[in-house]
Z-matrix of the N, CA and C atoms (Angstrom, degrees):
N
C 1 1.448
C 2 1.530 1 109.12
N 3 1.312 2 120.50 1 163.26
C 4 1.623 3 115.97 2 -155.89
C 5 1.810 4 79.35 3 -111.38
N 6 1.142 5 93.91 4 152.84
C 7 1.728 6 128.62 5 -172.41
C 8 2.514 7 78.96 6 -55.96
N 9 1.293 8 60.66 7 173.65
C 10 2.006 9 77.84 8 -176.87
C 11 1.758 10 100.45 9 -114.36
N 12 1.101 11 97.88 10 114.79
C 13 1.915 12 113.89 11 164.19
C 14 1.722 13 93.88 12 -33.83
N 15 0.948 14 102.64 13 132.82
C 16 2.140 15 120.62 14 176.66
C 17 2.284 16 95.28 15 -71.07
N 18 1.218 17 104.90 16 114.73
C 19 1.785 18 98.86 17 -157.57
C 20 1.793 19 80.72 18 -56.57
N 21 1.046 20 140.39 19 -57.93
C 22 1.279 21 151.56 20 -131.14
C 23 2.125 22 93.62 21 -67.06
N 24 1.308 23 81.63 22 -43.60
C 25 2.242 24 102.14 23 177.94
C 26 1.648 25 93.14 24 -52.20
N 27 1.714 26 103.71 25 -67.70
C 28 1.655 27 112.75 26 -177.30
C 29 1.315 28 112.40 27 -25.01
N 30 1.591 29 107.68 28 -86.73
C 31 1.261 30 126.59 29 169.15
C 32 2.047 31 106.76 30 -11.77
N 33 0.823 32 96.98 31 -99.88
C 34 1.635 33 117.66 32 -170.01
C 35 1.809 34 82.74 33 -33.87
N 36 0.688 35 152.63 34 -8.01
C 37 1.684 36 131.33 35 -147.09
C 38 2.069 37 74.55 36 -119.88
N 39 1.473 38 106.90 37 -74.09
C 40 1.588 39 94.39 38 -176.34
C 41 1.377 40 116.86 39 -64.54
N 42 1.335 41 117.67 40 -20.72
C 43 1.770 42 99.00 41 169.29
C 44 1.996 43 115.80 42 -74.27
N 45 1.176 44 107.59 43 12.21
C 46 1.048 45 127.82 44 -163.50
C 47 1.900 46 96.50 45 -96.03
N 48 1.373 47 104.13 46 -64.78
C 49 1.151 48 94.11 47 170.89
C 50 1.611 49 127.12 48 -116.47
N 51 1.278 50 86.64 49 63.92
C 52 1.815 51 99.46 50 -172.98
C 53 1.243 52 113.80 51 -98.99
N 54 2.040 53 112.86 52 -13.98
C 55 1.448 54 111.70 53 157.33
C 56 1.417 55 109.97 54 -92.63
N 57 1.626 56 83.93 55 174.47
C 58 1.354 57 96.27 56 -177.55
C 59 1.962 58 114.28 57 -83.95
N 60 0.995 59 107.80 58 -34.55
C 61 1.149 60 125.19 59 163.55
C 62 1.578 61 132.81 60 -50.80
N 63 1.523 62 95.23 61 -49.31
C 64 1.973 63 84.56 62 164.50
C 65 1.353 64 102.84 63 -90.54
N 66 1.181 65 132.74 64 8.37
C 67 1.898 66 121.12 65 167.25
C 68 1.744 67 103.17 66 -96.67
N 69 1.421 68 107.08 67 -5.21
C 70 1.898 69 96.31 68 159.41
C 71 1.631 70 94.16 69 -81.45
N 72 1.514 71 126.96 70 -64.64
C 73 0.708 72 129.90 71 -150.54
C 74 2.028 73 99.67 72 -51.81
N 75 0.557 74 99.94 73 -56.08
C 76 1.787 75 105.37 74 -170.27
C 77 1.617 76 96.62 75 -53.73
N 78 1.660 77 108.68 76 -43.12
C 79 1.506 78 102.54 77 -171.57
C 80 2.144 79 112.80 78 -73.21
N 81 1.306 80 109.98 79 -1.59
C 82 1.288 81 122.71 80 159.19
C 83 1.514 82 131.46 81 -96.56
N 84 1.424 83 97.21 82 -26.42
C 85 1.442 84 107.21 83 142.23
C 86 1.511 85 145.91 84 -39.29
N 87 1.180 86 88.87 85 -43.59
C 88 1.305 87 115.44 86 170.26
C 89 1.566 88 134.42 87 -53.96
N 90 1.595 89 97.06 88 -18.82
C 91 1.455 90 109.12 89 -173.69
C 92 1.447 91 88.76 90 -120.38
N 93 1.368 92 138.12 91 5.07
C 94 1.453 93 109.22 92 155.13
C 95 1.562 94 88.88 93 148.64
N 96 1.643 95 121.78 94 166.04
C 97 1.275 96 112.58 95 -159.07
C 98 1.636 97 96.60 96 -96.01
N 99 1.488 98 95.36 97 173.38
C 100 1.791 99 108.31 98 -166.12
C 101 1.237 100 97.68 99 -155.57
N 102 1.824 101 93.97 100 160.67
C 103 1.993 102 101.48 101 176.79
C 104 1.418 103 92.98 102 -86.08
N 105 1.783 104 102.60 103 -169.94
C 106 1.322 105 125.59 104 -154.36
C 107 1.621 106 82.28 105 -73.09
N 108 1.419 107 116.98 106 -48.42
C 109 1.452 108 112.89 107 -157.31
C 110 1.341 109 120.81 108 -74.35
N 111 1.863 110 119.75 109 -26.05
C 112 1.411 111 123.19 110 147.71
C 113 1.420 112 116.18 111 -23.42
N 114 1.720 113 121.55 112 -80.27
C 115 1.061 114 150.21 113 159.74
C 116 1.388 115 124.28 114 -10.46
N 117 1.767 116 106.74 115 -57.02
C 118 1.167 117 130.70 116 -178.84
C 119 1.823 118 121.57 117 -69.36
N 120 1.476 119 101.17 118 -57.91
C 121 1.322 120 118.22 119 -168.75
C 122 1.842 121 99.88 120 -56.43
N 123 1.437 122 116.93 121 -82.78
C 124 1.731 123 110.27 122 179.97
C 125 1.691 124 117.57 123 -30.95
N 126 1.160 125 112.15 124 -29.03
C 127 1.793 126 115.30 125 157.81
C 128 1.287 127 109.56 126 -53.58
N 129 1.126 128 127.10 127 -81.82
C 130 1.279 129 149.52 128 -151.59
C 131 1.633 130 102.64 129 84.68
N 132 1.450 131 114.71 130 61.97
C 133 1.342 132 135.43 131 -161.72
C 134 1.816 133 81.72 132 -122.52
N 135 1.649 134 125.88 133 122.53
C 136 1.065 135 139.41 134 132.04
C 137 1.715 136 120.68 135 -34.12
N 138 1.146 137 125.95 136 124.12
C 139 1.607 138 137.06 137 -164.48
C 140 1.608 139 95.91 138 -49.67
N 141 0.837 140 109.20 139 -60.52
C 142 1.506 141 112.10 140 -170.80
C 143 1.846 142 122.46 141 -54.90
N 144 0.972 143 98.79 142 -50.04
C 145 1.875 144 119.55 143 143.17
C 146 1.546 145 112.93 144 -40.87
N 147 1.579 146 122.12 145 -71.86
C 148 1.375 147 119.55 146 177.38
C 149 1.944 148 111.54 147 -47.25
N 150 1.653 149 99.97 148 -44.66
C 151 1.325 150 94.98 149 -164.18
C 152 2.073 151 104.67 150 -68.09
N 153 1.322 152 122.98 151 -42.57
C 154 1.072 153 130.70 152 -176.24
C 155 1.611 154 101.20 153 -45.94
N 156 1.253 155 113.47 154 -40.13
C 157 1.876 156 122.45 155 -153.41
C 158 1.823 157 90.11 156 -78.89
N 159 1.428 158 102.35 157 -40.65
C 160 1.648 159 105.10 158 -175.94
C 161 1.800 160 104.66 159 -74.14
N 162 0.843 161 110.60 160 -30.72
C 163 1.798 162 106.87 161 175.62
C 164 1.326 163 114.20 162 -60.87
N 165 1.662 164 116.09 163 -43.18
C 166 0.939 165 119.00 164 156.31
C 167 1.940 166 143.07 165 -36.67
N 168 1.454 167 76.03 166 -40.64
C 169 1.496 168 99.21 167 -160.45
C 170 1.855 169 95.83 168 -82.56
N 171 1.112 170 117.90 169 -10.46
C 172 1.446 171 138.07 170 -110.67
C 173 1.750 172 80.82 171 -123.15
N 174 1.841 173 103.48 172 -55.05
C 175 0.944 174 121.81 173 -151.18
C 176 1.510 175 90.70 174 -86.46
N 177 1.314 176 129.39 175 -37.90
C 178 1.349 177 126.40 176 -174.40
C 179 1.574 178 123.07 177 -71.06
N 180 1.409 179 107.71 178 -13.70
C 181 1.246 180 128.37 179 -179.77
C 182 1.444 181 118.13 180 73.96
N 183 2.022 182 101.08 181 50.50
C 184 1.145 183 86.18 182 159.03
C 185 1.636 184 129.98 183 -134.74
N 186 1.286 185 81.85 184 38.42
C 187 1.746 186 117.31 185 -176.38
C 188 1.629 187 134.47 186 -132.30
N 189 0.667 188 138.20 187 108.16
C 190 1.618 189 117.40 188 166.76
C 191 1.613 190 123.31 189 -128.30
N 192 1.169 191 107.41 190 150.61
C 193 1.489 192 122.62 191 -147.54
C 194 1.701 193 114.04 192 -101.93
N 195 0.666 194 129.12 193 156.33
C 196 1.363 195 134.03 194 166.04
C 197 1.483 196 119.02 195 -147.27
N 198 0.998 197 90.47 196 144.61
C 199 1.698 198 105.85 197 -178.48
C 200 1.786 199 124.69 198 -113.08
N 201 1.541 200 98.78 199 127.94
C 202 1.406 201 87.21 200 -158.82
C 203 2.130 202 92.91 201 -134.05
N 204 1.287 203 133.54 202 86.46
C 205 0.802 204 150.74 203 155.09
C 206 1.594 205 90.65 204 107.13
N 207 1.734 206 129.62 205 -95.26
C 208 1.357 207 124.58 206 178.40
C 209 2.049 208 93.06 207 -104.49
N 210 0.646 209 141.39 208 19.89
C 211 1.357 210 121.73 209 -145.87
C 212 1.662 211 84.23 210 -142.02
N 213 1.318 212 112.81 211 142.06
C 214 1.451 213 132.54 212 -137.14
C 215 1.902 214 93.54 213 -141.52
N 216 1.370 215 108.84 214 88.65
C 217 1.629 216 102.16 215 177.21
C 218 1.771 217 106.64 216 -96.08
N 219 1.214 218 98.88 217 129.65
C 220 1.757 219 105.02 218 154.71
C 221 1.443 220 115.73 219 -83.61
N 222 1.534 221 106.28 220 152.27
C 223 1.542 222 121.80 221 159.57
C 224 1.157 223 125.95 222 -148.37
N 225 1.531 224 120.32 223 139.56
C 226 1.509 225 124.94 224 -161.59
C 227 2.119 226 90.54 225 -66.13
N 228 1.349 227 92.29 226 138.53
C 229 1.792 228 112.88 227 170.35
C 230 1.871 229 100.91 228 -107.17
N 231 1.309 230 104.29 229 114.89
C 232 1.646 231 88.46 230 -177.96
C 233 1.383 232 110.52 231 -91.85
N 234 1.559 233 116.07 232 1.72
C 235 1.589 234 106.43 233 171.09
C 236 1.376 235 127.52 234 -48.78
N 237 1.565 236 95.71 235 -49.87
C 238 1.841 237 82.36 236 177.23
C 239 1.571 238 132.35 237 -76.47
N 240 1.555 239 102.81 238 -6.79
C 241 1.992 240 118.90 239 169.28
C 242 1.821 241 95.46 240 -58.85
N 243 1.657 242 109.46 241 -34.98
C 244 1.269 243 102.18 242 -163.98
C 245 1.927 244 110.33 243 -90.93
N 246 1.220 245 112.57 244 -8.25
C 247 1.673 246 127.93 245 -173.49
C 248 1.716 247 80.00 246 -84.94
N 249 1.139 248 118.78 247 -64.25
C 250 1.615 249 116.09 248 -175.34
C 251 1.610 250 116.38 249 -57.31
N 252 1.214 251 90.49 250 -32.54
C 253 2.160 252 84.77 251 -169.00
C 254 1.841 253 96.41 252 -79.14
N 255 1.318 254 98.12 253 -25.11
C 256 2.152 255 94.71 254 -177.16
C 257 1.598 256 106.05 255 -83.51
N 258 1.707 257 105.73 256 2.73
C 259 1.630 258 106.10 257 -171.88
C 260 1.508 259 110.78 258 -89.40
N 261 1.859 260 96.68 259 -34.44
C 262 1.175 261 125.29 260 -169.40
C 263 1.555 262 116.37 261 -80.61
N 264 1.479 263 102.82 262 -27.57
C 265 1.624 264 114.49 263 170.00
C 266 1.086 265 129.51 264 -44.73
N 267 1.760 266 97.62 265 -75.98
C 268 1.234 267 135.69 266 146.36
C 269 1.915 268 115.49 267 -0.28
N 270 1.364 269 92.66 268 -80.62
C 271 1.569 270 105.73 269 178.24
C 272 1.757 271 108.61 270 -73.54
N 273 1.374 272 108.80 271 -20.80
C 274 1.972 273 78.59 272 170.03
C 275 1.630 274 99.58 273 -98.60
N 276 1.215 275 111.59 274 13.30
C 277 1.658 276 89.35 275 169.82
C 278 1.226 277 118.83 276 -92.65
N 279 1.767 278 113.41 277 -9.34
C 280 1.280 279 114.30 278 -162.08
C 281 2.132 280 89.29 279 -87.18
N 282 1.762 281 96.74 280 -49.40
C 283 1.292 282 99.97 281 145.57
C 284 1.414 283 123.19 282 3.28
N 285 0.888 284 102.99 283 -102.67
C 286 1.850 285 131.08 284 -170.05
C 287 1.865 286 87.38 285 -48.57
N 288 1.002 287 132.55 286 -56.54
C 289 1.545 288 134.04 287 -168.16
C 290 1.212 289 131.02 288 -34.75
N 291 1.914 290 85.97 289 -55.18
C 292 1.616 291 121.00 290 169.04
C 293 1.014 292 126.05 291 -70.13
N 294 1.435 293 130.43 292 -20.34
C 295 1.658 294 148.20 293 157.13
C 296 1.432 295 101.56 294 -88.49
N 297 1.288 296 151.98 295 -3.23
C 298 1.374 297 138.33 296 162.61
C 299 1.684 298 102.55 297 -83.07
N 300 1.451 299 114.17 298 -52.87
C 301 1.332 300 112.91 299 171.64
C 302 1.444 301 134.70 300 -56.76
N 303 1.535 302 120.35 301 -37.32
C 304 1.415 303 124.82 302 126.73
C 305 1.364 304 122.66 303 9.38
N 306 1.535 305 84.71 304 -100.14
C 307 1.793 306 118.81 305 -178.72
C 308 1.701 307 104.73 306 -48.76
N 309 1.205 308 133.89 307 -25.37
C 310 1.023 309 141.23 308 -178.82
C 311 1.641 310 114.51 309 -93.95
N 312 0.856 311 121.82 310 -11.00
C 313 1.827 312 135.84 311 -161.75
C 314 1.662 313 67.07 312 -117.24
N 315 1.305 314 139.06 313 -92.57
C 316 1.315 315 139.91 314 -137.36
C 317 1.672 316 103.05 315 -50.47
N 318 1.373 317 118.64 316 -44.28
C 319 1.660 318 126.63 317 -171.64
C 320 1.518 319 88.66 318 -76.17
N 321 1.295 320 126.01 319 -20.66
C 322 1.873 321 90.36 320 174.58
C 323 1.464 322 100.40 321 -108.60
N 324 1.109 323 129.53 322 10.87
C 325 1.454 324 110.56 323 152.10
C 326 1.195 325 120.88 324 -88.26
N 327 1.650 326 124.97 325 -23.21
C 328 1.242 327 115.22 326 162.86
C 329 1.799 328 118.63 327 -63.92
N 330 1.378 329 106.05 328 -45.12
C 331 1.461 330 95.72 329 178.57
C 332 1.868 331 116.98 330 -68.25
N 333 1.081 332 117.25 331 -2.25
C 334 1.370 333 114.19 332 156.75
C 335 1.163 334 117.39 333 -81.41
N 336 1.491 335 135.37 334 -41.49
C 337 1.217 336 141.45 335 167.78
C 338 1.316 337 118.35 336 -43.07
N 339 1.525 338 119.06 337 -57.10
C 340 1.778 339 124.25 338 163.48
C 341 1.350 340 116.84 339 -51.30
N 342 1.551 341 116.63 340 -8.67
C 343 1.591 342 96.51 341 -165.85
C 344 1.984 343 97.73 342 -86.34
């Protein structure tokens, strides 16, 4: 059985993308890293706003930053896409389990029903 996501890690990862705003930002991410004001400007997100949303994003682990004289680059981290996609597995397999047993309870009540 696979180790258990830390709930407190969980947490921070979906409050992470529970706006709508850092899931543009991540979904621009995506094509390669950018400053706060890249990030910021297609929002029409004030710097200080962008930077709070990236701390966030930051904090959930699904970003990391570098600093290169004044100028502040983000980059997508895919570890935590991958803490979420083994979280998400996880739960549709148990998913899928609970609808096999179902489907299995339902075919022997029908074949009692025919008899």
């Amino acid at each position: 059985m696979r180790a258990r996501l830390d709930p407190a890690r969980l947490d921070r990862l979906f409050f992470a993308l529970s706006d709508a705003n850092r899931r543009d930002m991540l979904q621009r991410l995506g094509a390669g890293p950018a400053s706060v004001s890249e990030l910021a400007e297609p929002l029409g997100l004030a710097l200080p706003s962008a930077v709070k949303h990236l701390a966030v994003l930051e904090q959930g682990g699904f970003v990391m930053s570098t600093k290169t004289g004044r100028v502040r680059t983000f980059e997508v981290d895919p570890a935590a896409f991958d803490a979420m996609q083994a979280w998400v597995e996880r739960h549709k397999a148990q998913l899928h389990a609970q609808f096999d047993r179902l489907d299995a309870y339902l075919a022997k009540q029908n074949a009692r029903a025919r008899r």
